[in-house]
LOLO-670378 format. One record per atom (N, C-alpha, C): residue in one letter; chain; atom name; x, y, z. Coordinates in nm, 3 decimals, always signed. Example, Ala and Ser with C-alpha at 12.3 -4.5 7.8 and 13.67 -1.06 7.14 Angstrom:
+--------+--------+-------+---------+---------+---------+
: residu : chaine : atome :       X :       Y :       Z :
+--------+--------+-------+---------+---------+---------+
:      A :      A :     N :  +1.319 :  -0.569 :  +0.780 :
:      A :      A :    CA :  +1.230 :  -0.450 :  +0.780 :
:      A :      A :     C :  +1.320 :  -0.330 :  +0.780 :
:      S :      A :     N :  +1.285 :  -0.225 :  +0.708 :
:      S :      A :    CA :  +1.367 :  -0.106 :  +0.714 :
:      S :      A :     C :  +1.290 :  +0.003 :  +0.787 :
+--------+--------+-------+---------+---------+---------+
end
This chain:
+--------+--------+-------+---------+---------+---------+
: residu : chaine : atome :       X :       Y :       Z :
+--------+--------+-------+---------+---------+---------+
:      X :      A :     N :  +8.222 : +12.090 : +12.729 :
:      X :      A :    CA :  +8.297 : +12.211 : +12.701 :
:      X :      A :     C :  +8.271 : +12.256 : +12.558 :
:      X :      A :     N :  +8.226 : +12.375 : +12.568 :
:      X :      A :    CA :  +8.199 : +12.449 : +12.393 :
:      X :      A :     C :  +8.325 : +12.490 : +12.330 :
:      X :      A :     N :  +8.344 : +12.466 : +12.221 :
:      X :      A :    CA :  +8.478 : +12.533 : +12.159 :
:      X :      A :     C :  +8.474 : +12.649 : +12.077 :
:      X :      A :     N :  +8.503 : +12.731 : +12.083 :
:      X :      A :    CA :  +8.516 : +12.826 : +12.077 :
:      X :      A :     C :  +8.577 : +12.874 : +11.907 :
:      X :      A :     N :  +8.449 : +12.907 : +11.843 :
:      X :      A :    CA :  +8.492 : +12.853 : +11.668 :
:      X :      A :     C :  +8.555 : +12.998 : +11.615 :
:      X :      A :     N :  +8.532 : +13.119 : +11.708 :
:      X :      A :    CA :  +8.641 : +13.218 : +11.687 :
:      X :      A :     C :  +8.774 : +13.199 : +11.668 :
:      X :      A :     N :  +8.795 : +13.124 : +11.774 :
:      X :      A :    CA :  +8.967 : +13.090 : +11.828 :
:      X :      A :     C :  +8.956 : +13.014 : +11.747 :
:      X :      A :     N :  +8.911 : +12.903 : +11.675 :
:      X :      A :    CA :  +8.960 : +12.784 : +11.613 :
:      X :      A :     C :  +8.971 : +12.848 : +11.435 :
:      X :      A :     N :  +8.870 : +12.932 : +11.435 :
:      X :      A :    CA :  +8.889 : +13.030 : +11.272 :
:      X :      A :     C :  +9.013 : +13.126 : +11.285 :
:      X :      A :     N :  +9.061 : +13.179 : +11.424 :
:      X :      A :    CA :  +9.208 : +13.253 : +11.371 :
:      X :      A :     C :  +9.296 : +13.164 : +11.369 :
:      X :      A :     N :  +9.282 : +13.017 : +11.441 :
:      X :      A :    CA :  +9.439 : +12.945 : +11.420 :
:      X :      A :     C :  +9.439 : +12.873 : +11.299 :
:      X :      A :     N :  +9.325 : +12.887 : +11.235 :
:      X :      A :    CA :  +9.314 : +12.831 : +11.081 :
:      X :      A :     C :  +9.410 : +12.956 : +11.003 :
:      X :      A :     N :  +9.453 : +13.043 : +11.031 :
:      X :      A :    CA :  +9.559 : +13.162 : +10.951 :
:      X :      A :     C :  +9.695 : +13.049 : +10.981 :
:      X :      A :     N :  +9.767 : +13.038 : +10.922 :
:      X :      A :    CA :  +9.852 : +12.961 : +10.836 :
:      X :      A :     C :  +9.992 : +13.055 : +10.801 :
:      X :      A :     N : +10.105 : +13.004 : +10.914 :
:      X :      A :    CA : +10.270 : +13.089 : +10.771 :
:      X :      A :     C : +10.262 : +13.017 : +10.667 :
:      X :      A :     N : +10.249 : +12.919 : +10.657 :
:      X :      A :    CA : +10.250 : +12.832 : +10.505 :
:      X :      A :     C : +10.133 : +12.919 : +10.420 :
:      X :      A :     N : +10.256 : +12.984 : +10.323 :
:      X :      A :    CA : +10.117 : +13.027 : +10.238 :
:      X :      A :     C : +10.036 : +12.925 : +10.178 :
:      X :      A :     N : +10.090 : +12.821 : +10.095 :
:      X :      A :    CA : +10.008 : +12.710 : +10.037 :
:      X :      A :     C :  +9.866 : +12.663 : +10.166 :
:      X :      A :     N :  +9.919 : +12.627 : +10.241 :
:      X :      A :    CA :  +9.820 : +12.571 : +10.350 :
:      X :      A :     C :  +9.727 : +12.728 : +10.412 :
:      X :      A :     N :  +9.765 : +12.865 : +10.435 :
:      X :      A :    CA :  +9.688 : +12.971 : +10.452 :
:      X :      A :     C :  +9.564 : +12.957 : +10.317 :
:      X :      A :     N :  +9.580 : +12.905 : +10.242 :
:      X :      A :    CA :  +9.508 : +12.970 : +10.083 :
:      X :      A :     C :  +9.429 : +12.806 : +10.084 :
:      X :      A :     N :  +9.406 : +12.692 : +10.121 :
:      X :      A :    CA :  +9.362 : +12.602 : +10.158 :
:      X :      A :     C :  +9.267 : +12.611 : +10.266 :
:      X :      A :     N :  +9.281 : +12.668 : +10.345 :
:      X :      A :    CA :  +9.245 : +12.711 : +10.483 :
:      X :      A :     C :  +9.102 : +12.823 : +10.480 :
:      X :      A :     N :  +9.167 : +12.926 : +10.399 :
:      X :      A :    CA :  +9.077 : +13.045 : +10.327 :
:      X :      A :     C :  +8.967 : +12.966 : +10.272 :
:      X :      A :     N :  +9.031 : +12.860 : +10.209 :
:      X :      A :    CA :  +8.887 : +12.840 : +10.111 :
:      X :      A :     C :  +8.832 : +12.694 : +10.189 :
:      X :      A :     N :  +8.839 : +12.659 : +10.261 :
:      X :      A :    CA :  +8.804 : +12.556 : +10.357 :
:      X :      A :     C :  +8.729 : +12.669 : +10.480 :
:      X :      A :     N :  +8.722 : +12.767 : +10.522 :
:      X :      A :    CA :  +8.714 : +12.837 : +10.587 :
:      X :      A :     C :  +8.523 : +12.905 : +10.504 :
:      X :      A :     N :  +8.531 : +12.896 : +10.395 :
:      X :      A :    CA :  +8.432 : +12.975 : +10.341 :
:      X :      A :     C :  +8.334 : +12.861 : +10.262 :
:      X :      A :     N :  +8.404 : +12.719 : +10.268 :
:      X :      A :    CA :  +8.307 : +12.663 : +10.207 :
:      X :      A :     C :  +8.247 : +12.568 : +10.383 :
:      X :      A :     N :  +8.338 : +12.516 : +10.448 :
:      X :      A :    CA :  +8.263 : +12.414 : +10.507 :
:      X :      A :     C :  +8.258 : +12.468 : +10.626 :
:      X :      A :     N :  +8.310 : +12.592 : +10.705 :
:      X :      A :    CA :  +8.347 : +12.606 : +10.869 :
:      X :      A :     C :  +8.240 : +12.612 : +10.943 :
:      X :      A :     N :  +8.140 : +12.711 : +10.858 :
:      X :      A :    CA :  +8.024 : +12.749 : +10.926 :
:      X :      A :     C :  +7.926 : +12.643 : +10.892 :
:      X :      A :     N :  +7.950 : +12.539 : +10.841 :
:      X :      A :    CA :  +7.886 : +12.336 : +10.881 :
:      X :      A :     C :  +7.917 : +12.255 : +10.953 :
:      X :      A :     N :  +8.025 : +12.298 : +11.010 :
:      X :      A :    CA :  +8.115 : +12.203 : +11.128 :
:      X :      A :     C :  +8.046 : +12.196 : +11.260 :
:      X :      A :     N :  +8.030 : +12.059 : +11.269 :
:      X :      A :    CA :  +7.906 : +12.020 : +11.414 :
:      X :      A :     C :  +8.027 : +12.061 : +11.478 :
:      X :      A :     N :  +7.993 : +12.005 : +11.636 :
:      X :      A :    CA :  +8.080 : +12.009 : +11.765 :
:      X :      A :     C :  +8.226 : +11.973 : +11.745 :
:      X :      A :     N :  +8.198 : +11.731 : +11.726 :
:      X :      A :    CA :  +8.312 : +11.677 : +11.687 :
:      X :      A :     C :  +8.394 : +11.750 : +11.577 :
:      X :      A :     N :  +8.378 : +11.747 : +11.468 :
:      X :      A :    CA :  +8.411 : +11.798 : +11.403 :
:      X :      A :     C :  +8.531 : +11.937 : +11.407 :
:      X :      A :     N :  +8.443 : +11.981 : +11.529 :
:      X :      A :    CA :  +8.510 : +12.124 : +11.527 :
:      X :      A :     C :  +8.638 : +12.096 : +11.605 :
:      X :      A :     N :  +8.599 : +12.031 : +11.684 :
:      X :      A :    CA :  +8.739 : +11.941 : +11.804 :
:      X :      A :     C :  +8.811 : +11.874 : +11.748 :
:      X :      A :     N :  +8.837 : +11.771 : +11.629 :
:      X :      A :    CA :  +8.912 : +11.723 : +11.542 :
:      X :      A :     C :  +8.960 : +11.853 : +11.484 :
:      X :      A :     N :  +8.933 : +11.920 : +11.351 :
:      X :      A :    CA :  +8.981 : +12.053 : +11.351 :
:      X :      A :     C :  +9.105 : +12.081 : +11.453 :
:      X :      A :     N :  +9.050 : +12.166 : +11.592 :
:      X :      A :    CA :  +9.106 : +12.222 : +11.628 :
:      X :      A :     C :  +9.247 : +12.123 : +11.730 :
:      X :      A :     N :  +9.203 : +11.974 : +11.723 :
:      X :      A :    CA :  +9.350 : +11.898 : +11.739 :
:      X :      A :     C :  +9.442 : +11.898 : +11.638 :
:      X :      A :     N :  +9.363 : +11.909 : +11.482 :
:      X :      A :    CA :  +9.475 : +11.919 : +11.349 :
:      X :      A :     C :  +9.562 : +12.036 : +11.360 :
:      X :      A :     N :  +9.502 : +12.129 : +11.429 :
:      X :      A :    CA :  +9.557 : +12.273 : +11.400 :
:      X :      A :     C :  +9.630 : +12.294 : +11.511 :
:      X :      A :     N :  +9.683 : +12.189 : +11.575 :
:      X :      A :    CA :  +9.806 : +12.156 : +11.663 :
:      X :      A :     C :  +9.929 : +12.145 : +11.580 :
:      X :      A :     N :  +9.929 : +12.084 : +11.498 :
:      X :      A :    CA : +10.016 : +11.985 : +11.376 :
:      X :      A :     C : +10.086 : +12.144 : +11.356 :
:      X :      A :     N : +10.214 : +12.076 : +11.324 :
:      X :      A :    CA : +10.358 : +12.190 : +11.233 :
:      X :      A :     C : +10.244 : +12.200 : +11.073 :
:      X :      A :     N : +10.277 : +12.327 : +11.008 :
:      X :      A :    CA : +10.196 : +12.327 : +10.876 :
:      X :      A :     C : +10.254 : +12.239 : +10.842 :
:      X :      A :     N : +10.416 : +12.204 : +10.797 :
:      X :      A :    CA : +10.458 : +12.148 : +10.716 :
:      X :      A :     C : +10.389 : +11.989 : +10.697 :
:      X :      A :     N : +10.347 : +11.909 : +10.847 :
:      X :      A :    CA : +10.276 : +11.782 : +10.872 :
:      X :      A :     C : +10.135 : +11.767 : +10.812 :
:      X :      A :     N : +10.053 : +11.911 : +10.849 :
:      X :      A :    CA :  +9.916 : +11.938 : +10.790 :
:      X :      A :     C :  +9.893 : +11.955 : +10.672 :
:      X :      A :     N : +10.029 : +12.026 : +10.566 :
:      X :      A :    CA : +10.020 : +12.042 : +10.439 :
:      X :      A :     C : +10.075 : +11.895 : +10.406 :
:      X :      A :     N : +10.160 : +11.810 : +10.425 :
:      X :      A :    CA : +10.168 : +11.709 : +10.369 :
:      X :      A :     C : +10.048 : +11.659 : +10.348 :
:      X :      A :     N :  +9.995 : +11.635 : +10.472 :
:      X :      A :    CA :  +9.873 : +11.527 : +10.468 :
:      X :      A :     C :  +9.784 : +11.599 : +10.378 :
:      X :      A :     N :  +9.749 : +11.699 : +10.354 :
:      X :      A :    CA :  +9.647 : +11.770 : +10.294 :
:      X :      A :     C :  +9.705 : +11.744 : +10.098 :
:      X :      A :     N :  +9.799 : +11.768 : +10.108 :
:      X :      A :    CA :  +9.875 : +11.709 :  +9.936 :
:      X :      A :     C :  +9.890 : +11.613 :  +9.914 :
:      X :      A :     N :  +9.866 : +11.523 :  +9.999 :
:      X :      A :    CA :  +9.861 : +11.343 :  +9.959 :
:      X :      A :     C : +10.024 : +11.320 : +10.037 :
:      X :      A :     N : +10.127 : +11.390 : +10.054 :
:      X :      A :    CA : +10.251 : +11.327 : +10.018 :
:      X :      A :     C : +10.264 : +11.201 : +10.183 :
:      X :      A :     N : +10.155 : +11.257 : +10.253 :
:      X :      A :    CA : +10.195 : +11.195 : +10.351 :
:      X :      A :     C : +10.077 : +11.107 : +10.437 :
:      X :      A :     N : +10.023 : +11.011 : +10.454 :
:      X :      A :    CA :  +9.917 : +10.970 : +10.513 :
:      X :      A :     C :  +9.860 : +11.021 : +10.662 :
:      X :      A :     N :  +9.751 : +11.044 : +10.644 :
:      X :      A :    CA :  +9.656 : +11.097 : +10.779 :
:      X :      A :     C :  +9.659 : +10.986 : +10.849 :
:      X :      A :     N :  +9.758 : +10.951 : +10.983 :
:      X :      A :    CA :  +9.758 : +10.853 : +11.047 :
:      X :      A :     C :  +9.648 : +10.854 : +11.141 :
:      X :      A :     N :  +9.559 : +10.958 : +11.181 :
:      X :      A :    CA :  +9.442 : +10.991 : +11.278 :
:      X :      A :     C :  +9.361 : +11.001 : +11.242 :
:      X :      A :     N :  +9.307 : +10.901 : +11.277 :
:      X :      A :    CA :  +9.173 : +10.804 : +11.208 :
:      X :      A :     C :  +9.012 : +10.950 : +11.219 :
:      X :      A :     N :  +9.063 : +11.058 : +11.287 :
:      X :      A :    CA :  +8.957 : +11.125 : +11.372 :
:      X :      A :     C :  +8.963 : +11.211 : +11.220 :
:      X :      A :     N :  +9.134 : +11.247 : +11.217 :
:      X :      A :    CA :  +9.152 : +11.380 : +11.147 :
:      X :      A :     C :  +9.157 : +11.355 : +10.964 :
:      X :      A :     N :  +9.069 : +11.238 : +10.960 :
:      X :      A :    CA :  +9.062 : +11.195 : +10.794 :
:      X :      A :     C :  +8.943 : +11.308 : +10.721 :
:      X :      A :     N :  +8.850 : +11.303 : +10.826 :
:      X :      A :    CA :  +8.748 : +11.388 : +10.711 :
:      X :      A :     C :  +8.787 : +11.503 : +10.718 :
:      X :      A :     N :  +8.817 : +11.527 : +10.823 :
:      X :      A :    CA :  +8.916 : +11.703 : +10.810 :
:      X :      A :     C :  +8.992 : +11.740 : +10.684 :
:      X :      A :     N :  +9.045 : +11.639 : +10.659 :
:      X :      A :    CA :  +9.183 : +11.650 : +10.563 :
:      X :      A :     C :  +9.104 : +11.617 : +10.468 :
:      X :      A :     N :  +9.026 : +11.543 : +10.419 :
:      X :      A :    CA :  +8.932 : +11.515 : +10.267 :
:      X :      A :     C :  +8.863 : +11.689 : +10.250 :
:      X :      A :     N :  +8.822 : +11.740 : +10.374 :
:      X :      A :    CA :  +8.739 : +11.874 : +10.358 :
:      X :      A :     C :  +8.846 : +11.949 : +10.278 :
:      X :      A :     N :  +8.951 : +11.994 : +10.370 :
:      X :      A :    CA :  +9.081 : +12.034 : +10.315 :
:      X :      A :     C :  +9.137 : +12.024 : +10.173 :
:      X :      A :     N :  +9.108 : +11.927 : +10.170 :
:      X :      A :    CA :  +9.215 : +11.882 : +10.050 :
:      X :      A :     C :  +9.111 : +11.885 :  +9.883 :
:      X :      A :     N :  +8.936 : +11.927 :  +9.945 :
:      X :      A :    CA :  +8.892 : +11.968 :  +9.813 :
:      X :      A :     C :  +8.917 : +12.093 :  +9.720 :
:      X :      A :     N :  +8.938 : +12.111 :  +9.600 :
:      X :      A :    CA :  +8.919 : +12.208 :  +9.540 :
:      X :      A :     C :  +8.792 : +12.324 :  +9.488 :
+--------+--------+-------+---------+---------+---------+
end
């Protein structure tokens, strides 16, 4: 099954502004590098409440999903 990196780039839009403005720039540096897996991890993170995704992405809270670690290192660069 192909995933569909349209749909997976609008559910990257974010109410959390902090995590929208993370997203933006995660969006313009790595999206259009994202193999298959990758893109499917992604789009299981972007299940997550922001508030769970922005923790993990600010350190305050550990990435318990061993899948969704490099996601969150992508994320969480400046």
């Amino acid at each position: 099954m192909t995933i569909n990196r349209g749909r997976v780039r609008w559910q990257c839009r974010r109410a959390l502004l902090e995590l929208d403005l993370v997203f933006t720039r995660f969006l313009e540096k790595h999206f259009d590098r994202l193999n298959d897996d990758q893109l499917a991890d992604l789009e299981h993170l972007l299940r997550c409440d922001d508030y769970d995704i922005w923790a993990m992405v600010n350190g305050s809270k550990p990435c318990e999903v061993e899948r969704w670690k490099e996601m969150i290192g992508l994320l969480s660069q400046r």
